[in-house]
N, C-alpha and C positions, 0 to 999 in steps of 0.2 A: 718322849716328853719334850713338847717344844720351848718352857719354862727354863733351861738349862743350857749351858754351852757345856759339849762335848773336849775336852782338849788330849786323851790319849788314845791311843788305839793299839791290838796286838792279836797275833793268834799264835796257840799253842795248844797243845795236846787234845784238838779237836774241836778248839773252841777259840770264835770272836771276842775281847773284852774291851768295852771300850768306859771310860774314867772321867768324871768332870766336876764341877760345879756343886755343891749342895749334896756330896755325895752321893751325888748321877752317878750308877754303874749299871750297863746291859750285857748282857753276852748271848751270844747267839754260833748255831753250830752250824749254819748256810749261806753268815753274811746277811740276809734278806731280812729273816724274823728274829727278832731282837724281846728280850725277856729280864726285868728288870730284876738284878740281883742284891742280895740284903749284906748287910753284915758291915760294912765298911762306916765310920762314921759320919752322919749326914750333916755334919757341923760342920766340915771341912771340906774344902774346896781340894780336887785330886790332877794333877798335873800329865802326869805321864804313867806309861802302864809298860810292863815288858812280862816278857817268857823264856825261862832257860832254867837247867838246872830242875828239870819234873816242878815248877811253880812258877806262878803268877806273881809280881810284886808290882805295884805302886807305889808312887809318892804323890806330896802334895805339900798346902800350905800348913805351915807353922808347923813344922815336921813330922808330918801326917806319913807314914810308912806302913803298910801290909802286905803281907804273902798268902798265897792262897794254892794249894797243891790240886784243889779241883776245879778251878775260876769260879765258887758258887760260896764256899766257906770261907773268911777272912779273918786273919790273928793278926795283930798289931804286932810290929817290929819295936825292936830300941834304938836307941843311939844317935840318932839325926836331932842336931840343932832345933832344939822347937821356936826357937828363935826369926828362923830361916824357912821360906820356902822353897822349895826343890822340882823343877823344872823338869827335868830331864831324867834318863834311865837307858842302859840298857843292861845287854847280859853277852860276857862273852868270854872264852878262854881260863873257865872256871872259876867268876865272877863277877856280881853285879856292880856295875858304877854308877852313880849318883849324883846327880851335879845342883848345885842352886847359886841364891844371891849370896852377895856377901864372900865371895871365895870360901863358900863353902860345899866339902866334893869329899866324898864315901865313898868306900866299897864294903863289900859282904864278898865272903865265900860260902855262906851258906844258904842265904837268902832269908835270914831268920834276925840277924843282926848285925850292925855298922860297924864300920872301924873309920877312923876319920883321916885323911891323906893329904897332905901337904905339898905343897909348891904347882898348883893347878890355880894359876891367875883367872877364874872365870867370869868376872866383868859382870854378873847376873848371867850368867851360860841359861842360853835354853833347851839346847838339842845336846846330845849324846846317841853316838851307836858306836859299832862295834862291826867289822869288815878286815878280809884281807889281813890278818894279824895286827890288826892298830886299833886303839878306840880313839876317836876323832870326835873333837867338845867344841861348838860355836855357840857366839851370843855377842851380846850391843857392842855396838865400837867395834865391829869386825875382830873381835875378840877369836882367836881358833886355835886350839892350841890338838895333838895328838901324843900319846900313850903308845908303846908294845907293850905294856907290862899291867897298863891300867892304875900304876903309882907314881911312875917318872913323867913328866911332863914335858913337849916341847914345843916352844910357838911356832904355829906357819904362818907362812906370808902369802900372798897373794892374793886376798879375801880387802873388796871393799870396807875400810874401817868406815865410811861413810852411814853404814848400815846393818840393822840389827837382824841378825838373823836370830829365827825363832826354833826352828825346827832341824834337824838330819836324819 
């Protein structure tokens, strides 16, 4: 659908999913052919997608959250700011992290529902992943802060604050 911008992408348990706009969601099982999947709400715009943990989650605007254990069925999450949109996602060390505007930044252990986490400055963070035992958050104003735990936060340096990065 060329009507759409795309803005997540991920693969797991055999399957491409990618997240966006107007409640755009495809998944595809070769990358190549892509098959448009239902469920998710088409009113809301979807920022970022991850896998871990046997499911799919998403976020998005106005704290738009789902899980999905097959990438084709979706159940809406709790707990996220609807206040807030949410940027970022990933999955790592037995928990999803979740980052948005407004300093505000979640996790889940079960991928069902939030718990809300303090002291992660995220400046409107856009990116989140998960590597090497650290989850590692950028975003505007060279905002970059890193996690071992996924709850404590620590700022790094060396990141042009000139500039807003979007993605990791």
């Amino acid at each position: 659908d060329t009507s759409n911008s795309y803005n997540g992408v991920t693969y797991g348990n055999g399957k491409f999913l990618c997240v966006g706009g107007s409640g755009a969601s495809y998944y595809s099982t070769d990358g190549l052919t892509w098959t448009a999947m239902t469920g998710l709400d088409t009113s809301k715009a979807y920022y970022a997608v991850t896998y871990g943990n046997d499911r799919f989650v998403c976020v998005g605007a106005s704290g738009a959250s789902y899980y999905s254990t097959d990438g084709l069925t979706w159940t809406a999450m709790t707990g996220l700011d609807t206040s807030n949109d949410y940027r970022g996602i990933t999955y790592g060390d037995g928990r999803f992290v979740c980052i948005g505007g407004y300093n505000s930044s979640y996790y889940s252990t079960d991928g069902q529902t939030w718990q809300a986490m303090t002291g992660l400055d995220t400046k409107n963070c856009h990116g989140v992943t998960y590597g090497n035992n650290r989850y590692v958050c950028v975003g505007n104003g060279g905002s970059a802060c890193y996690s071992t735990d996924g709850l404590t936060w620590q700022t790094m340096s060396g990141i042009d604050t000139t500039i807003a990065c979007k993605s990791v």
